[in-house]
MARDRENRO-375597 format. One line per field, with one value per residue (C-alpha): residue in one letter; x, y, z; residue number from 1. Coordinates in Angstrom, 2 decimals. Layout:
REM residues N
resn = c(A	...) $
x = c(X	...) $
y = c(Y	...) $
z = c(Z	...) $
resi = c(NUM	...) $
REM end
This chain:
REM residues 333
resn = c(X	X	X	X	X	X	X	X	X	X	X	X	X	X	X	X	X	X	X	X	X	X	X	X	X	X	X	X	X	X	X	X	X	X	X	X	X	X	X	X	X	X	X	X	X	X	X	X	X	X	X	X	X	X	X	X	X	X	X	X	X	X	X	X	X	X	X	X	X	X	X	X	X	X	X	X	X	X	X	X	X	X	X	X	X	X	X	X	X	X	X	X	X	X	X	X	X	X	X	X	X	X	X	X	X	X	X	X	X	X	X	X	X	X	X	X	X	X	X	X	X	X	X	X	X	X	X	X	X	X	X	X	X	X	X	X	X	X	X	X	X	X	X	X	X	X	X	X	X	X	X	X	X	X	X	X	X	X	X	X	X	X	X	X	X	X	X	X	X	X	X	X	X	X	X	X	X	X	X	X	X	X	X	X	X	X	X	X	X	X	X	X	X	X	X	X	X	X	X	X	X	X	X	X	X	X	X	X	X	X	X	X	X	X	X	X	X	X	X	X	X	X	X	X	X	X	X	X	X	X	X	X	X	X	X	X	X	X	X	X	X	X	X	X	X	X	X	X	X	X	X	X	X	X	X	X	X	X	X	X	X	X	X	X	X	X	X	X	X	X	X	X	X	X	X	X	X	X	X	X	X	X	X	X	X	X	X	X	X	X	X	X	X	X	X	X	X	X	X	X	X	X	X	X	X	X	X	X	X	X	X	X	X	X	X	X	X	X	X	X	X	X	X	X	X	X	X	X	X	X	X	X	X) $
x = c(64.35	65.66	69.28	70.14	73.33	76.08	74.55	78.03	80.24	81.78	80.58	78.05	76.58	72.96	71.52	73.26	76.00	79.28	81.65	83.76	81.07	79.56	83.21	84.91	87.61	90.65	90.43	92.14	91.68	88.78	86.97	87.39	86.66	83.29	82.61	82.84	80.52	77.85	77.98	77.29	75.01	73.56	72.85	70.80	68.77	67.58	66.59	65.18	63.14	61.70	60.60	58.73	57.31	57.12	53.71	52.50	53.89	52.33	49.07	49.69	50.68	47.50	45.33	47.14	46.78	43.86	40.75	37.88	35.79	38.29	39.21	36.51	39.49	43.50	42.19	40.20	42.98	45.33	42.41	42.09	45.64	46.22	43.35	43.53	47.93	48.78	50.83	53.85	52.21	52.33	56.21	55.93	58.73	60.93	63.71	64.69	64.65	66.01	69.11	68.90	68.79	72.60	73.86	70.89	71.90	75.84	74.98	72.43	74.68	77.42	76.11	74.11	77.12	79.31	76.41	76.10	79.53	79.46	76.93	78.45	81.88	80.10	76.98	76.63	80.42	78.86	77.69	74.82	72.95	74.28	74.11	78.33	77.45	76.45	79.48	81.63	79.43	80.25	77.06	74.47	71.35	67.79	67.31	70.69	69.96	66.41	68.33	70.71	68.22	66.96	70.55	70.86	67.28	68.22	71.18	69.99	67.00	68.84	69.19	65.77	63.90	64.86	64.36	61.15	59.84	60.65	59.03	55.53	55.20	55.89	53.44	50.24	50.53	47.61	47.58	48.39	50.12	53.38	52.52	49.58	51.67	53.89	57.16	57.96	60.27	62.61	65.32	62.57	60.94	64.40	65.07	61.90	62.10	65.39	64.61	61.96	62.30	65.79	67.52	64.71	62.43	64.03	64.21	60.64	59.73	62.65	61.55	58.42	61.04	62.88	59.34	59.35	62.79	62.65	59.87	63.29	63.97	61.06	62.45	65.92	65.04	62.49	65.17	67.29	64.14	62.95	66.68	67.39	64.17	64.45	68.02	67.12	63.68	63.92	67.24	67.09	69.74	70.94	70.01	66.64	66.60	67.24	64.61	61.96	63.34	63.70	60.10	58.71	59.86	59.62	55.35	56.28	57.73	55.18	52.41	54.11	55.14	52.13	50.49	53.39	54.20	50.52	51.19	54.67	53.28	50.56	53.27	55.55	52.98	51.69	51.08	54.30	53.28	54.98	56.88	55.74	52.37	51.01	48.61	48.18	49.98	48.20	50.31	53.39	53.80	53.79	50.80	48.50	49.08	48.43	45.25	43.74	44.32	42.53	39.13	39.45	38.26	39.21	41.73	40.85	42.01	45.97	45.45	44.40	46.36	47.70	46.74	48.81	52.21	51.46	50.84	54.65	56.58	57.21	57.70	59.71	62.42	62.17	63.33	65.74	67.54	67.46	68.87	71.51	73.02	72.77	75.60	77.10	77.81	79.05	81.18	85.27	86.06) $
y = c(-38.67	-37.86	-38.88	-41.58	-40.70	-43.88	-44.89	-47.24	-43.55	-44.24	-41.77	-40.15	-36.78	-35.96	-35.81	-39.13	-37.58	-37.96	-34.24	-35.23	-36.08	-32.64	-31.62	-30.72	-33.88	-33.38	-35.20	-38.62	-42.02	-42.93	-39.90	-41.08	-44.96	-42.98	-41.22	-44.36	-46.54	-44.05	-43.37	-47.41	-47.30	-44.69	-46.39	-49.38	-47.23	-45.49	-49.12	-49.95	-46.83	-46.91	-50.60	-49.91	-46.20	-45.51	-47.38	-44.55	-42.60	-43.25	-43.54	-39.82	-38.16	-39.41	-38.39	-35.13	-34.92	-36.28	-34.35	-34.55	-37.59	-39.82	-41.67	-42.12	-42.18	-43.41	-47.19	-46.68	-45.00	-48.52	-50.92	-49.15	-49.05	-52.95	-53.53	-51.76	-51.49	-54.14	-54.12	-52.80	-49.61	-48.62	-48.68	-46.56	-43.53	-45.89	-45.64	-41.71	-41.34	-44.99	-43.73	-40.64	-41.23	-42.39	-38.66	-37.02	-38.91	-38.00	-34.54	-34.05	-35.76	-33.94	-30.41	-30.84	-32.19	-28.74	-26.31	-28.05	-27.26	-23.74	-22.77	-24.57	-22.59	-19.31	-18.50	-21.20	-20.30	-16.89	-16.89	-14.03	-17.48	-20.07	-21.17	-21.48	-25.10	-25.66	-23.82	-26.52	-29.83	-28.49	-29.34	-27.85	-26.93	-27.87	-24.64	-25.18	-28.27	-26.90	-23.93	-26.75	-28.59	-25.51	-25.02	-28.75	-29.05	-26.07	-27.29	-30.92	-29.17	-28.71	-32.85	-33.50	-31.01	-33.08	-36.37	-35.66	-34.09	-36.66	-39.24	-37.26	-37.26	-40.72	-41.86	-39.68	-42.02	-43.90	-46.23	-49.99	-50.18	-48.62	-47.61	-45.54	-43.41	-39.64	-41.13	-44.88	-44.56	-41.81	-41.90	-41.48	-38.19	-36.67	-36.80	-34.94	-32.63	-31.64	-31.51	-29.51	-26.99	-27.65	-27.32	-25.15	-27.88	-30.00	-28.17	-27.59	-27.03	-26.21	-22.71	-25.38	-27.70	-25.15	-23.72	-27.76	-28.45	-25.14	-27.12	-29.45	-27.28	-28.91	-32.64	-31.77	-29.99	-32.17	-35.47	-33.45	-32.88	-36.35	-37.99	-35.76	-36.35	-40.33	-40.66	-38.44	-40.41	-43.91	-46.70	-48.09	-48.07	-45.67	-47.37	-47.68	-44.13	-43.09	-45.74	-43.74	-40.24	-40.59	-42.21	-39.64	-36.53	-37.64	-37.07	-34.35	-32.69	-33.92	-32.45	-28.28	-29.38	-31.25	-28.17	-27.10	-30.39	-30.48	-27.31	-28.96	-31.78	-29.63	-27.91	-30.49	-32.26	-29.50	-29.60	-27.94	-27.53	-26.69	-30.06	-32.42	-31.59	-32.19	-29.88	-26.18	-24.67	-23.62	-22.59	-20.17	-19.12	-21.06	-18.87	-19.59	-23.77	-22.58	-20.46	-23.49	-26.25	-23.49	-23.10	-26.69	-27.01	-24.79	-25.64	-29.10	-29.57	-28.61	-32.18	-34.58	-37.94	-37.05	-40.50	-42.57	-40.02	-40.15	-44.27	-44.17	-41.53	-43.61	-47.35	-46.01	-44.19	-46.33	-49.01	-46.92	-46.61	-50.44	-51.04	-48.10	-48.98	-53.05	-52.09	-49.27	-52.21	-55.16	-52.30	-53.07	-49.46) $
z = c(-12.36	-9.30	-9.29	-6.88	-4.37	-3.64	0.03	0.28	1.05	4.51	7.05	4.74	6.76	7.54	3.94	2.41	0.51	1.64	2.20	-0.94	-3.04	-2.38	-3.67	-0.46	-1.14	-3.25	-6.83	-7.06	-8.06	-5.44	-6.94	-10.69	-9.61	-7.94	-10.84	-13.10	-11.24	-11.04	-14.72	-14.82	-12.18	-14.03	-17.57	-15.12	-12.51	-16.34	-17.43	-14.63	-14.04	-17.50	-17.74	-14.75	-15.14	-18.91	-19.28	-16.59	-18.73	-21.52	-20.67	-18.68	-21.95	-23.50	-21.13	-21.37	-24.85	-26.26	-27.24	-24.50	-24.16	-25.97	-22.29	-19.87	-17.41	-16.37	-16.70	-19.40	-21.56	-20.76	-21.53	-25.01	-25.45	-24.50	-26.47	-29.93	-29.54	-27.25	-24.33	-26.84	-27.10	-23.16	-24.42	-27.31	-27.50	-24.89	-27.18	-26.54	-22.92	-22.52	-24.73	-23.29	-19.68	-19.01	-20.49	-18.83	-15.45	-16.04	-16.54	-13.87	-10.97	-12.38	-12.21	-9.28	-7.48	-8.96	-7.80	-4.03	-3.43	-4.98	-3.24	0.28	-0.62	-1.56	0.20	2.98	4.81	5.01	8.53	7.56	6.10	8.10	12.02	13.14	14.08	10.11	9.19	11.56	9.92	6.25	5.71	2.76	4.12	2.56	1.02	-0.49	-1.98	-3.62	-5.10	-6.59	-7.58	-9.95	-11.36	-12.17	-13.82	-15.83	-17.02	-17.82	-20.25	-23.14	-23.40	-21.67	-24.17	-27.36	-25.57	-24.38	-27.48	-29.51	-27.20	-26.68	-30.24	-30.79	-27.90	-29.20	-32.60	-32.24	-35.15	-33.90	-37.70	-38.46	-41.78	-40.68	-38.58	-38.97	-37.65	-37.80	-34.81	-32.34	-35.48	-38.05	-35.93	-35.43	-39.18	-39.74	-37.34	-38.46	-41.94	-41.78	-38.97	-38.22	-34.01	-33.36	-34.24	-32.27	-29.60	-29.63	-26.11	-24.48	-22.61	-21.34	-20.41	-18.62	-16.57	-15.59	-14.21	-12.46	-9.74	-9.29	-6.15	-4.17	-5.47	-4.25	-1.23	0.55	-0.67	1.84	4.55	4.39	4.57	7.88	9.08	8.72	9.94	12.89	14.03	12.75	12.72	9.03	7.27	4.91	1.62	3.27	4.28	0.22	-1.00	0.91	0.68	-3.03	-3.68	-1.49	-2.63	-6.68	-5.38	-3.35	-6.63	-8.86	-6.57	-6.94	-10.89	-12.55	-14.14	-15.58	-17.36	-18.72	-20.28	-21.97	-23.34	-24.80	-26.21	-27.28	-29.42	-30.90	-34.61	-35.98	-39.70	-42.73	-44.22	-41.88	-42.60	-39.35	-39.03	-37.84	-34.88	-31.78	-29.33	-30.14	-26.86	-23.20	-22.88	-25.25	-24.17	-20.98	-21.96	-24.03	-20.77	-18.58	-21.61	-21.74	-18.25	-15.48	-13.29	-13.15	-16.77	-15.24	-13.55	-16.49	-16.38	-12.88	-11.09	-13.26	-13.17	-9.38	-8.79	-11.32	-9.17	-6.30	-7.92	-10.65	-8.47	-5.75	-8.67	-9.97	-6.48	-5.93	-9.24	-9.03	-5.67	-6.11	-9.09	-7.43	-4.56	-7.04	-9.17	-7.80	-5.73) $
resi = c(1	2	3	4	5	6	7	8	9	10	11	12	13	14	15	16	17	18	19	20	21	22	23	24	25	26	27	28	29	30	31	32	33	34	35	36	37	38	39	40	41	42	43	44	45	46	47	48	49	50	51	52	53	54	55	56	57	58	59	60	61	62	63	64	65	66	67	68	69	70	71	72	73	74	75	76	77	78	79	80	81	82	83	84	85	86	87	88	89	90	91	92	93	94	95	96	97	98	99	100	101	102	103	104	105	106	107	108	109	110	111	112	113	114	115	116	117	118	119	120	121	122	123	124	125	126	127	128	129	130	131	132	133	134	135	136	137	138	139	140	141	142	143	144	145	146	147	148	149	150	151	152	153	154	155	156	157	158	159	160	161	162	163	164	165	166	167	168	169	170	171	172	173	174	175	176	177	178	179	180	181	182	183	184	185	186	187	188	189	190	191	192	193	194	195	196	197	198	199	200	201	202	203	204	205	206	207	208	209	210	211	212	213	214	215	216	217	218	219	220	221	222	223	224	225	226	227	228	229	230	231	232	233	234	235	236	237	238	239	240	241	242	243	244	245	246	247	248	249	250	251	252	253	254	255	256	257	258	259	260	261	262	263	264	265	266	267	268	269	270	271	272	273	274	275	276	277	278	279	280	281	282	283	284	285	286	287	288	289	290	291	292	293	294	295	296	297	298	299	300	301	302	303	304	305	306	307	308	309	310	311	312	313	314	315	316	317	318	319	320	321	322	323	324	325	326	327	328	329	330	331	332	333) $
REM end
């Protein structure tokens, strides 16, 4: 998700952030009382933007997943589901990244907000990058932002990769009855996975994960292109400005990143073996998943399940945001 920024700053500059929450202010209590309500804002942009985007979700990972000819399509995949599951199993493997999403928000805002201004106090006030009139606004530029956005994906991995892993798995269980499936829930597949292939198990998926997050500098960067661009051409307001900026660029980054999350869910719910008795695995290298997407189908096979993580990009942020600054308003200062 891309992380939603506090639109009620005073005087916020070009890209919506305001100078101190890039990091140029001193520390003090109106930072901390900042940093509080957008850990709380946090915990309910993650609810909101997983009641309305994890059925997408779902039915993306399937169609990712799932041998050939077993969907005729994106709306045939969610009538079988509804149908043979019921509309509980468009939420199946909610618990993880639901759980997940308030430390995975904390860190990402956190770090992304630490490499902006290392990167403002260390490259950008070099005037071999920067134009003397960016130097004087203290401003990041676009690229700036992409190259933070890289760092801050990075960083966020090593919770997303466990999260995500456990969630794939739980959402390719097919069987509408609990008793005819691996794992019987997100606690139940941890326990497994740690039992019988220990952290690395896990962590299965983490260098995929990694590849992923990487494509968060075209997320970050055109947030920053399409918030300059809307406050310089059009008069909404600044929330306003964020709703579409966010929504936006979540499809712009999806459009540069989908292949590379085929390949990680191919890799994530890959057949691990040995105690779990899952099956045989495929794919011991990024590779080889790769290889088998491509044999599968050509290139178009890199884009299976892409119209339903598309249609969620854009309804699922843009209800994030709403949800994140309504409480980042009603929070006391």
């Amino acid at each position: 998700m891309a992380t939603t920024i506090d639109s009620t700053i005073e005087n916020p500059d070009l890209d919506g952030h305001s100078n101190e929450a890039i990091g140029q202010g001193q520390p003090g209590k109106a930072a901390a009382a900042k940093n509080y309500r957008g850990f709380v804002g946090g915990v309910f942009s993650g609810v909101a933007k997983l009641s309305v985007g994890h059925p997408f979700d779902t039915i993306k990972v399937r169609m990712q997943t799932a041998e050939h000819g077993r969907f005729g399509g994106p709306l045939d995949c969610l009538l079988q589901t509804i149908r043979k599951e019921g509309i509980t199993g468009l939420y199946k493997g909610a618990s993880p990244p639901l759980l997940g999403w308030m430390a995975m928000d904390s860190l990402m805002l956190g770090s992304l907000t630490i490499y902006r201004r290392l990167l403002l106090e260390n490259v950008w006030t070099n005037r071999t990058f920067v134009s003397e009139e960016t130097v004087k606004m203290n401003n990041l530029p676009s690229f700036g932002h992409g190259l933070a956005g890289i760092a801050a994906g990075s960083t966020v991995s090593f919770i997303a990769a466990p999260v995500e892993h456990v969630k794939a798995r739980l959402q390719i269980q097919y069987a509408a009855k609990k008793a005819d499936r691996l794992y019987s829930g997100p606690i139940d597949c941890a326990k497994k996975l740690l039992k019988y292939h220990g952290i690395p198990g896990l962590w299965h998926g983490l260098s995929a994960t990694l590849i992923f997050r990487s494509f968060f500098f075209f997320w970050w960067g055109s947030y920053d292109v399409l918030n300059r661009y809307f406050k310089e051409h059009t008069s909404m307001s600044t929330p306003a400005i964020n709703f579409w900026a966010g929504g936006l660029s979540a499809q712009v980054f999806w459009l540069t990143t989908y292949p590379t999350d085929v390949v990680k869910q191919r890799i994530m719910t890959d057949p691990l073996g040995g105690g779990l008795n899952d099956g045989t695995r495929r794919f011991p290298r990024w590779k080889d998943a790769a290889t088998a997407v491509y044999r599968e189908g050509g290139y178009r096979a890199f884009w299976r399940g892409f119209v339903p993580c598309f249609l969620r990009a854009f309804p699922a942020n843009a209800a994030a945001l709403v949800a994140f600054e309504g409480v980042m308003r009603s929070l006391p200062e």
